[in-house]
PyMOL Python script that loads the backbone (N, CA, C, O; Angstrom):
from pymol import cmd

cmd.read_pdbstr("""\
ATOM      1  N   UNK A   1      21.471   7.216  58.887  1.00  0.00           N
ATOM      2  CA  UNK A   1      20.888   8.129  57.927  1.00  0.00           C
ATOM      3  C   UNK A   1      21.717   9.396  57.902  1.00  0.00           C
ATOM      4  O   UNK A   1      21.905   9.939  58.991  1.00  0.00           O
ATOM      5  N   UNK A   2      22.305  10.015  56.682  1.00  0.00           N
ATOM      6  CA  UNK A   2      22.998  10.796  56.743  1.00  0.00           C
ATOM      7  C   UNK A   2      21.977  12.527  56.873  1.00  0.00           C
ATOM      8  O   UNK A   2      20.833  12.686  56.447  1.00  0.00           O
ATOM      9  N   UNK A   3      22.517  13.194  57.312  1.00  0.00           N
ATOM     10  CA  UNK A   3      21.596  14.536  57.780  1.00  0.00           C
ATOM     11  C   UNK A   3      21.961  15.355  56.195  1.00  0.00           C
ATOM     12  O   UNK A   3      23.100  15.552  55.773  1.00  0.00           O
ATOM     13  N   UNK A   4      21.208  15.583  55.786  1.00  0.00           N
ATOM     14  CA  UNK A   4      21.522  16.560  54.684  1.00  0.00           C
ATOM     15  C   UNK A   4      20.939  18.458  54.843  1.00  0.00           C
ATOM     16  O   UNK A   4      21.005  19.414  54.070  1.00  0.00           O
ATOM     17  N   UNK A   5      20.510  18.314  55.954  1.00  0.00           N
ATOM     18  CA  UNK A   5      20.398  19.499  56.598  1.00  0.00           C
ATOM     19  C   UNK A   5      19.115  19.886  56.381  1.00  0.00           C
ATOM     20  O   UNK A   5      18.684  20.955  56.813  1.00  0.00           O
ATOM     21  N   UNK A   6      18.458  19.109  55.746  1.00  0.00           N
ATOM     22  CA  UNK A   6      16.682  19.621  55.547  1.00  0.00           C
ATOM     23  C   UNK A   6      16.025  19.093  56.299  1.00  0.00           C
ATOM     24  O   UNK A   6      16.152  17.873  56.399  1.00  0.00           O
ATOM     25  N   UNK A   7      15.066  19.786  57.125  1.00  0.00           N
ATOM     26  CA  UNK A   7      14.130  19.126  57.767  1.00  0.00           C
ATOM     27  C   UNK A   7      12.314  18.582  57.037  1.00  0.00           C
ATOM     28  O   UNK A   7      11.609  19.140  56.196  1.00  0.00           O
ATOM     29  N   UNK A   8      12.146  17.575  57.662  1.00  0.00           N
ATOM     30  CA  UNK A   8      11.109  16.756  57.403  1.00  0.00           C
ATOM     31  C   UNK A   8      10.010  16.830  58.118  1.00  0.00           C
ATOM     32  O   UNK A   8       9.947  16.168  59.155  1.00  0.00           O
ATOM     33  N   UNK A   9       8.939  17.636  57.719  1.00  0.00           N
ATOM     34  CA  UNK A   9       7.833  17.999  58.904  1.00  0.00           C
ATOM     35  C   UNK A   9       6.496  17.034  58.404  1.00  0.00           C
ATOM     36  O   UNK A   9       5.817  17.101  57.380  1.00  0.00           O
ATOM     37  N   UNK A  10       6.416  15.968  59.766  1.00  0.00           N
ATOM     38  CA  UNK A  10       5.597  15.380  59.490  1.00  0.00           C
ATOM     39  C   UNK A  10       4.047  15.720  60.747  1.00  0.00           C
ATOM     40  O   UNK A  10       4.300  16.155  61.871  1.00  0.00           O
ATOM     41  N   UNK A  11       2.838  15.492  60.395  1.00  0.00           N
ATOM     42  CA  UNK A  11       1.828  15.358  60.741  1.00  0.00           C
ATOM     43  C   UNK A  11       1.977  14.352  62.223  1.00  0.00           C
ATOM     44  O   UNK A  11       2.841  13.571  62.623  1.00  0.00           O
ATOM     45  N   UNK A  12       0.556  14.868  62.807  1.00  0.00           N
ATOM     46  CA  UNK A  12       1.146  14.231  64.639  1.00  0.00           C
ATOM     47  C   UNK A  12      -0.095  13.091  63.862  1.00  0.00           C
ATOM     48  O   UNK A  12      -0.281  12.067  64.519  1.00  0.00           O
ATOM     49  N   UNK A  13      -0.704  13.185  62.892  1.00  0.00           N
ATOM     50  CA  UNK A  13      -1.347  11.882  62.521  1.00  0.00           C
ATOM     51  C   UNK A  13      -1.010  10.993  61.754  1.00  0.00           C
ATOM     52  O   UNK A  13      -1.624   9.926  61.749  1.00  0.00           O
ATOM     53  N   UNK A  14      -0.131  11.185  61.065  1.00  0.00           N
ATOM     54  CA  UNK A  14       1.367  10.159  60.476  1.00  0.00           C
ATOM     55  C   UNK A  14       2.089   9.409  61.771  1.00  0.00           C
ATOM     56  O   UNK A  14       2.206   8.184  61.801  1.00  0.00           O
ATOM     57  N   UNK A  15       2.530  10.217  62.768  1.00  0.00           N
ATOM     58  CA  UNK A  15       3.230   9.862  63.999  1.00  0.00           C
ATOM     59  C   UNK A  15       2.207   8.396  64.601  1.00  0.00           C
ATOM     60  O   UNK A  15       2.439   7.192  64.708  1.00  0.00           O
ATOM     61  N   UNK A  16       0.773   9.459  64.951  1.00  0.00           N
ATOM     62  CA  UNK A  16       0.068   8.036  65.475  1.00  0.00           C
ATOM     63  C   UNK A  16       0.042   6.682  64.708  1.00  0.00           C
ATOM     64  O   UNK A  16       0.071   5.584  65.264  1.00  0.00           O
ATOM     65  N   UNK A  17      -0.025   6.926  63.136  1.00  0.00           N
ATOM     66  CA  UNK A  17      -0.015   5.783  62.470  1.00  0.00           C
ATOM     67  C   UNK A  17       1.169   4.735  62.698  1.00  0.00           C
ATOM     68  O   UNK A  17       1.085   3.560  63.053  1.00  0.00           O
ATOM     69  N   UNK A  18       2.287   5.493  62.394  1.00  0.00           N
ATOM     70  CA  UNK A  18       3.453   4.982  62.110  1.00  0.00           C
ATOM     71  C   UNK A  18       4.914   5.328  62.722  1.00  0.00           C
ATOM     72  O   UNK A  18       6.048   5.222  62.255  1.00  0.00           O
ATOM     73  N   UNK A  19       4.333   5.857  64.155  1.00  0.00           N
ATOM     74  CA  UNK A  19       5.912   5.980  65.095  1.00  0.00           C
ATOM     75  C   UNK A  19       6.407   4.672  65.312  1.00  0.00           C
ATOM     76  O   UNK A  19       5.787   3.641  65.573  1.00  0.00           O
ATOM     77  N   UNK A  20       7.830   4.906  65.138  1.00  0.00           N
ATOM     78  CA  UNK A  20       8.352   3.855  65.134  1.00  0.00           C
ATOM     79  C   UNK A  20       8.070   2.608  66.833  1.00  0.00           C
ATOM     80  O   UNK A  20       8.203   1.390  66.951  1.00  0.00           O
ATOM     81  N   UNK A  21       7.753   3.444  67.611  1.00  0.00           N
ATOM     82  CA  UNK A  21       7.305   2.573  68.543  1.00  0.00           C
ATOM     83  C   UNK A  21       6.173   2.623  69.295  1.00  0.00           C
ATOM     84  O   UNK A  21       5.771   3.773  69.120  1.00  0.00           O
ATOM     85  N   UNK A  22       5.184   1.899  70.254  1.00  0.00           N
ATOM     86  CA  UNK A  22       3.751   2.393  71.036  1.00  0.00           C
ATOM     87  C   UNK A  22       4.138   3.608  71.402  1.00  0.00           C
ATOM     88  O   UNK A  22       3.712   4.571  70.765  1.00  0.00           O
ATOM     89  N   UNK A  23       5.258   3.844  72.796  1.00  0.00           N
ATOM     90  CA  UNK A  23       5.477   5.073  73.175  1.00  0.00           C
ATOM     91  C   UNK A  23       5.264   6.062  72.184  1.00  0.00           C
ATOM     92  O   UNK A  23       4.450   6.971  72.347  1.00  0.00           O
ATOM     93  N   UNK A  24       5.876   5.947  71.279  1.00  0.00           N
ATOM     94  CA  UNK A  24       5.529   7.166  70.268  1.00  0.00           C
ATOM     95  C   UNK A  24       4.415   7.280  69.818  1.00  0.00           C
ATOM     96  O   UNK A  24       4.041   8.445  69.951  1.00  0.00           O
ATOM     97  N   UNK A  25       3.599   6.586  69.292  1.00  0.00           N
ATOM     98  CA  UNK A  25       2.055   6.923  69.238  1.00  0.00           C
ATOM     99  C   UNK A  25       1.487   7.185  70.599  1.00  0.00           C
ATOM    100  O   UNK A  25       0.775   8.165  70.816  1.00  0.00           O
ATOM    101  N   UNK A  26       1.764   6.419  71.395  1.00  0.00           N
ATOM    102  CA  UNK A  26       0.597   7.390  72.560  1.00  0.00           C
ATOM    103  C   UNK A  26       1.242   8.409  72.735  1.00  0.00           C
ATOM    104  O   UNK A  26       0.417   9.200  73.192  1.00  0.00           O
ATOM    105  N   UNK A  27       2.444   9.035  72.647  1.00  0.00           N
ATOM    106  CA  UNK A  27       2.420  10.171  72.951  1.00  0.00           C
ATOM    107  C   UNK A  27       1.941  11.356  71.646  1.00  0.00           C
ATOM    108  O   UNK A  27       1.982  12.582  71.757  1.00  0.00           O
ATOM    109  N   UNK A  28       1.535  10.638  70.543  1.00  0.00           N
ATOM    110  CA  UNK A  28       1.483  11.030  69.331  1.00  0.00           C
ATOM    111  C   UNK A  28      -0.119  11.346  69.720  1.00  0.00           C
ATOM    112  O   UNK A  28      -0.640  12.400  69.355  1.00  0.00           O
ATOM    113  N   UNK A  29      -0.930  10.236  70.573  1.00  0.00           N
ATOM    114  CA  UNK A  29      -1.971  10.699  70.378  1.00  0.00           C
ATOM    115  C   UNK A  29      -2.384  11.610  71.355  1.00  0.00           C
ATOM    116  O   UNK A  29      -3.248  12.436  71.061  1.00  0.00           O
ATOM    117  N   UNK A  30      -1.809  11.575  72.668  1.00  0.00           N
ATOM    118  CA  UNK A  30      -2.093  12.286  73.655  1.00  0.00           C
ATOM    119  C   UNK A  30      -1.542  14.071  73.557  1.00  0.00           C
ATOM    120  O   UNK A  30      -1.987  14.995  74.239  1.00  0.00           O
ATOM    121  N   UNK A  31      -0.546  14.140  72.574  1.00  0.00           N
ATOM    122  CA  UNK A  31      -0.372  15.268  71.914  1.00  0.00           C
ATOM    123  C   UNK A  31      -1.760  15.464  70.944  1.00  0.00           C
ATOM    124  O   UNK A  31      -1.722  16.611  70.498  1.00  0.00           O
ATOM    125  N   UNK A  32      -2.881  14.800  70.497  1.00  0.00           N
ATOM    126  CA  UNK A  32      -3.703  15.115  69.418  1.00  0.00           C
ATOM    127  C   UNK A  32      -4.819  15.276  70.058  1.00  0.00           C
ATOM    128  O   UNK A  32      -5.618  16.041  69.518  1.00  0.00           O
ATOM    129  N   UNK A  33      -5.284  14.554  71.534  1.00  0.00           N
ATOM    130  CA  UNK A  33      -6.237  15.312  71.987  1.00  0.00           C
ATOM    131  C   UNK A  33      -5.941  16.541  72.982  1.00  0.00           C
ATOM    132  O   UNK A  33      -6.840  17.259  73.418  1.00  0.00           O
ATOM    133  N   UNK A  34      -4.623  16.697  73.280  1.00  0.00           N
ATOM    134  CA  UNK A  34      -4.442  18.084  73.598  1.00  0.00           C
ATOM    135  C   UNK A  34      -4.855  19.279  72.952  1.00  0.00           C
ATOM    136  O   UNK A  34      -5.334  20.314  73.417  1.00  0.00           O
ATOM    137  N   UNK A  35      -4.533  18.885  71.607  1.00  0.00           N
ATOM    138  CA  UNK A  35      -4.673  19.821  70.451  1.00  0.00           C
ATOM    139  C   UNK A  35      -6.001  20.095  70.109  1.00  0.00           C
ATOM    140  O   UNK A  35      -6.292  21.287  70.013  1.00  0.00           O
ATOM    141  N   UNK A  36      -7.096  19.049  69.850  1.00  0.00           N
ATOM    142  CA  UNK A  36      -8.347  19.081  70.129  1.00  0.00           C
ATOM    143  C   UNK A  36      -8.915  19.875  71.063  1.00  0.00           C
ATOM    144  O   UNK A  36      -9.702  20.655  70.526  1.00  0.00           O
ATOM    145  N   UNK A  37      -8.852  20.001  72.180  1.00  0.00           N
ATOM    146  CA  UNK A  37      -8.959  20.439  73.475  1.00  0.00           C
ATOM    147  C   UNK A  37      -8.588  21.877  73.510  1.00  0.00           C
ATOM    148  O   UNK A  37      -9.398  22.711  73.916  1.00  0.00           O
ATOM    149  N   UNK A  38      -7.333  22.220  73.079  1.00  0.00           N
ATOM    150  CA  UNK A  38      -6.690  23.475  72.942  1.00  0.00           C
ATOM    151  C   UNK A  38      -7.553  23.953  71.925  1.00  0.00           C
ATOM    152  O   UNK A  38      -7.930  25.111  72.103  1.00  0.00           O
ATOM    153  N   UNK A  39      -7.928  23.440  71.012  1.00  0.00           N
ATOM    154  CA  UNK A  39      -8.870  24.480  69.947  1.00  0.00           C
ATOM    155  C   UNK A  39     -10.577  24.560  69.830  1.00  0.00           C
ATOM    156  O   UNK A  39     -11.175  25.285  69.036  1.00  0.00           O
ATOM    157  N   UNK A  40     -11.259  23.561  70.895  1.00  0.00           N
ATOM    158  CA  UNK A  40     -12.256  24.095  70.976  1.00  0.00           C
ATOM    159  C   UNK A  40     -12.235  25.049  72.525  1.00  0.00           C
ATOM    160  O   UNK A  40     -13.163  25.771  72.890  1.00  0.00           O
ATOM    161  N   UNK A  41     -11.322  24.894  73.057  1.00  0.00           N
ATOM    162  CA  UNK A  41     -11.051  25.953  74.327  1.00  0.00           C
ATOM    163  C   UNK A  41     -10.819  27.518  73.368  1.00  0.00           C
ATOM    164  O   UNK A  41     -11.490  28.548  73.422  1.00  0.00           O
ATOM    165  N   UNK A  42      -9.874  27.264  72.706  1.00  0.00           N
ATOM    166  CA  UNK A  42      -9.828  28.989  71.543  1.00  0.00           C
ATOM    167  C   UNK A  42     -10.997  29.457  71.397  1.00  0.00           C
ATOM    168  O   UNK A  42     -11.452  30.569  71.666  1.00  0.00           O
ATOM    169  N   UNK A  43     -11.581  28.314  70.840  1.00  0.00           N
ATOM    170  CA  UNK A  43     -13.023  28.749  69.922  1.00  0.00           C
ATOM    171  C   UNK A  43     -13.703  29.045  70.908  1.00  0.00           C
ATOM    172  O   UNK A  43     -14.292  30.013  70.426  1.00  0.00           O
ATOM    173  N   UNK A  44     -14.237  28.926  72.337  1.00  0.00           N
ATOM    174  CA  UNK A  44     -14.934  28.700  73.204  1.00  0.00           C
ATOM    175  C   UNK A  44     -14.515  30.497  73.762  1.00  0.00           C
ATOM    176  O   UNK A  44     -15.397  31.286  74.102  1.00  0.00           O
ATOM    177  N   UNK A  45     -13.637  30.702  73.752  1.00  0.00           N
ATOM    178  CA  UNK A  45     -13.114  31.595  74.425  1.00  0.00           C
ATOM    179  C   UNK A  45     -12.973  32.982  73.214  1.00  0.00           C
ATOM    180  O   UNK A  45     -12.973  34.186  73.472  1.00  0.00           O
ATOM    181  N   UNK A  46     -12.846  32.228  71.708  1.00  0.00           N
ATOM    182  CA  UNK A  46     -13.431  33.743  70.505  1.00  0.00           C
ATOM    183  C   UNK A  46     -14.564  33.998  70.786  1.00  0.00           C
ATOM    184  O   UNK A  46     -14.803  35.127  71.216  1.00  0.00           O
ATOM    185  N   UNK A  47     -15.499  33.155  70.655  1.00  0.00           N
ATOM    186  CA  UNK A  47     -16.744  33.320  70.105  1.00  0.00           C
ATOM    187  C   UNK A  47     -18.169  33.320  71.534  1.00  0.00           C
ATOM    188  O   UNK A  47     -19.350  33.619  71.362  1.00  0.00           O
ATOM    189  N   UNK A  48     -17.392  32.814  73.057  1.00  0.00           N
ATOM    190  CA  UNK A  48     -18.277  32.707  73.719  1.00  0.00           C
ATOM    191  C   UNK A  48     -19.585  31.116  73.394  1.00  0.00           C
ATOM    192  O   UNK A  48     -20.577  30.858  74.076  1.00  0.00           O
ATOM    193  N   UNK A  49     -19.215  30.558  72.497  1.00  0.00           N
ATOM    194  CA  UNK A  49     -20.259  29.720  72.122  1.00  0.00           C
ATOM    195  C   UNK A  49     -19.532  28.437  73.082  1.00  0.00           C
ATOM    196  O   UNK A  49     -18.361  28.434  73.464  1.00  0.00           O
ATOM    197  N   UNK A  50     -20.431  27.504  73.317  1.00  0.00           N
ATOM    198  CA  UNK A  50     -19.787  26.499  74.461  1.00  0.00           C
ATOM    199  C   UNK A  50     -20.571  25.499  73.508  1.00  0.00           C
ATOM    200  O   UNK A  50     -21.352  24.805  74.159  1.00  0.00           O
ATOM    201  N   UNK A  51     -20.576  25.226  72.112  1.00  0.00           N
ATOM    202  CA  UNK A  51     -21.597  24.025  71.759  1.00  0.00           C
ATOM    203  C   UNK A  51     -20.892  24.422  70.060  1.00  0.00           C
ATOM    204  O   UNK A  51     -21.045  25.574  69.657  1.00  0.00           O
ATOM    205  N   UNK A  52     -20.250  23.539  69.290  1.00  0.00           N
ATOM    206  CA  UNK A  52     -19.489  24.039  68.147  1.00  0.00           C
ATOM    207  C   UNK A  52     -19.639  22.010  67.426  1.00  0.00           C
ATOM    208  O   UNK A  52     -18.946  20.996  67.520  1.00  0.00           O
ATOM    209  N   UNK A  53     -21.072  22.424  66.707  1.00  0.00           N
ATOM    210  CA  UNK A  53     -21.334  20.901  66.633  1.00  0.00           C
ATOM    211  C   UNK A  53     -20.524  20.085  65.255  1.00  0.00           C
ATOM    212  O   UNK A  53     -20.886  18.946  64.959  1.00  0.00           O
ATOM    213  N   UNK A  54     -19.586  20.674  64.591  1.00  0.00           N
ATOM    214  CA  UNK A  54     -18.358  20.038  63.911  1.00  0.00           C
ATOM    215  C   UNK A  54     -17.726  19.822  64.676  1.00  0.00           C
ATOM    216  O   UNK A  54     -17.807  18.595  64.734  1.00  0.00           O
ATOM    217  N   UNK A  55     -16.842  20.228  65.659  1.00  0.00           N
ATOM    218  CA  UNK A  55     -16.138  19.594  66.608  1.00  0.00           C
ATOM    219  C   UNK A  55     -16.820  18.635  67.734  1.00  0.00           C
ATOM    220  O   UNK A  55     -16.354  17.684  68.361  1.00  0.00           O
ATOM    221  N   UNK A  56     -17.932  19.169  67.747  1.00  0.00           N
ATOM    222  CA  UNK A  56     -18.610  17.969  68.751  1.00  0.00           C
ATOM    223  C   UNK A  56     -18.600  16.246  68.099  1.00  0.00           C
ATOM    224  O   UNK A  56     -18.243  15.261  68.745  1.00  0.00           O
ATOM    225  N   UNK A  57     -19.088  16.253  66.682  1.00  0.00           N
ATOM    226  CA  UNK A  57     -19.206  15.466  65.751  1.00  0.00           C
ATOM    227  C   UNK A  57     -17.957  15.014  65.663  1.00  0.00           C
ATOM    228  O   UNK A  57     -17.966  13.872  65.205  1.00  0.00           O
ATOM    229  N   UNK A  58     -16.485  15.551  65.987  1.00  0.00           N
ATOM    230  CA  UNK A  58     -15.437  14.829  65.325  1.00  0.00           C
ATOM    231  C   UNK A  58     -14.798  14.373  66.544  1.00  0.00           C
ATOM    232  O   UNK A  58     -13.872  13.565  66.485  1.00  0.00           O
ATOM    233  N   UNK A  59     -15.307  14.922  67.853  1.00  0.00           N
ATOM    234  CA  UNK A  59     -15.076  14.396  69.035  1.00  0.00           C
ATOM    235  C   UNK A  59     -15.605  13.180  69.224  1.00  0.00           C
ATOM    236  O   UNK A  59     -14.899  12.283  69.685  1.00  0.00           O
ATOM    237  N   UNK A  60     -16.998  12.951  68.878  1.00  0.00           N
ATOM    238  CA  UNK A  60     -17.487  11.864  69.134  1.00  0.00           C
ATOM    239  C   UNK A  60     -17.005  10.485  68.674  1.00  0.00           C
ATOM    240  O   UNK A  60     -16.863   9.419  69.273  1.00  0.00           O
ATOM    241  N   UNK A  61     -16.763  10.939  67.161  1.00  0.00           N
ATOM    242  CA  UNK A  61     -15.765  10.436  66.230  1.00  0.00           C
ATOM    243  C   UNK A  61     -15.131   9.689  66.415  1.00  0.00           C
ATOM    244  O   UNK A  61     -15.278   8.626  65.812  1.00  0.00           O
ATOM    245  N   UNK A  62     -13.992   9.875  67.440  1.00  0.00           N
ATOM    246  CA  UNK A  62     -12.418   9.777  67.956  1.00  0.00           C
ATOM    247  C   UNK A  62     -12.908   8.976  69.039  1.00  0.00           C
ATOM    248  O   UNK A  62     -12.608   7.794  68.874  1.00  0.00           O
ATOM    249  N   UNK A  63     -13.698   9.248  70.321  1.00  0.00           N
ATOM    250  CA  UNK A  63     -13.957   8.693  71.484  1.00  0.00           C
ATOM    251  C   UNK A  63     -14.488   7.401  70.758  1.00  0.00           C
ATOM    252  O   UNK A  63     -13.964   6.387  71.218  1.00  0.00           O
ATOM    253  N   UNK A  64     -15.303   7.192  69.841  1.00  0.00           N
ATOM    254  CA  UNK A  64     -15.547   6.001  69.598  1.00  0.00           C
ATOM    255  C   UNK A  64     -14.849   4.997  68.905  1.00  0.00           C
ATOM    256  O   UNK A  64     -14.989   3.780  68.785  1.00  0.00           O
ATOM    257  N   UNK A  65     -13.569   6.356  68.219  1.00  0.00           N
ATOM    258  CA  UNK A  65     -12.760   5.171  68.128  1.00  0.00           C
ATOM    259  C   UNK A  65     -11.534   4.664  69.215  1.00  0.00           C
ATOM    260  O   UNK A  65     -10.901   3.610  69.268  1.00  0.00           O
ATOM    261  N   UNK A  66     -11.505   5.558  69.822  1.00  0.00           N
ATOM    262  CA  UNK A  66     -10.785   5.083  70.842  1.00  0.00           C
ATOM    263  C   UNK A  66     -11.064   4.539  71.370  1.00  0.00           C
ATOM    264  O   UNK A  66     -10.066   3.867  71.630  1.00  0.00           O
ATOM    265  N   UNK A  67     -12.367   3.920  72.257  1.00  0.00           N
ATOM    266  CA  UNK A  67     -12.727   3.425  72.738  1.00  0.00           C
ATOM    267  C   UNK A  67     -12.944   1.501  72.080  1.00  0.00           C
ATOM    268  O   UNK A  67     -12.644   0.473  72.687  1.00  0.00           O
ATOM    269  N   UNK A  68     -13.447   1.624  70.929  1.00  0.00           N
ATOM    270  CA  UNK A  68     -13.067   0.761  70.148  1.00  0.00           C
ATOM    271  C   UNK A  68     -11.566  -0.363  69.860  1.00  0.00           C
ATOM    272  O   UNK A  68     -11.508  -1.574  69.649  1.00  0.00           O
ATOM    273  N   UNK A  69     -10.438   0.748  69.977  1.00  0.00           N
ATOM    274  CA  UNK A  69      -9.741   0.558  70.320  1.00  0.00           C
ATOM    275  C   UNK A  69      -8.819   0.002  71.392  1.00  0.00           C
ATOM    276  O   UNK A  69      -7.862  -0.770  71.445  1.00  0.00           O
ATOM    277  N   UNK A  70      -9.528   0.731  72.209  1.00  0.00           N
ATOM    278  CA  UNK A  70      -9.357   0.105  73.925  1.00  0.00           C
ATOM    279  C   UNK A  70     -10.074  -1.162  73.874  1.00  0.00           C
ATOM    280  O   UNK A  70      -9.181  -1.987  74.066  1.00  0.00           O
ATOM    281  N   UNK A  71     -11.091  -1.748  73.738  1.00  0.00           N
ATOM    282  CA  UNK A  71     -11.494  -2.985  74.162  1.00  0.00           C
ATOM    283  C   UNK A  71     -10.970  -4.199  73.533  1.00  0.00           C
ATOM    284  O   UNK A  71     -10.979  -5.317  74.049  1.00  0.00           O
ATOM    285  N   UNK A  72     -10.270  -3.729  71.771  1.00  0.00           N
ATOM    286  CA  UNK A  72      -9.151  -4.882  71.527  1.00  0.00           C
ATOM    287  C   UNK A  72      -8.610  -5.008  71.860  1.00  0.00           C
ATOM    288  O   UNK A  72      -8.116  -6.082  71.515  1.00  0.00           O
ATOM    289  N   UNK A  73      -7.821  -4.257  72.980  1.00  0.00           N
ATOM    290  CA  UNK A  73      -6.480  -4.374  73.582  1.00  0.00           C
ATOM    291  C   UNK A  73      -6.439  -5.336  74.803  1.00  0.00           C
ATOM    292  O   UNK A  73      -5.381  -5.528  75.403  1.00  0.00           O
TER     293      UNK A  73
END
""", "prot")
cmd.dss("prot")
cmd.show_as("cartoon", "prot")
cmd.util.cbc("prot")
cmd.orient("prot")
């Protein structure tokens, strides 16, 4: 692929879909619940609130699909 000097900024949820290899998605995803983690820790730490039930809801979300995930494997 020739470099034409522009860069291509893609989403770490494009990555999980479609890195070119497993390694790259798990690290695609283990970069995404970092990120998760890192921002209800922010929020936890603006606002003093320890209970932020959109993120609770999209946590649950994810664990079930991960988990889902895990048992096809």
């Amino acid at each position: 692929m020739k470099n034409s000097g522009s860069r291509k900024n893609t989403t770490i949820g494009w990555i999980r879909e479609n890195g070119e290899t497993i390694e790259d998605r798990e690290y695609a995803d283990q970069k995404y619940f970092e990120l998760i983690l890192n921002l209800w820790i922010s929020y936890v730490n603006y606002s003093g609130d320890t209970y932020f039930p959109a993120l609770q809801e999209e946590l649950y979300l994810d664990f079930e699909k991960y988990e889902a995930e895990e048992k096809t494997r």
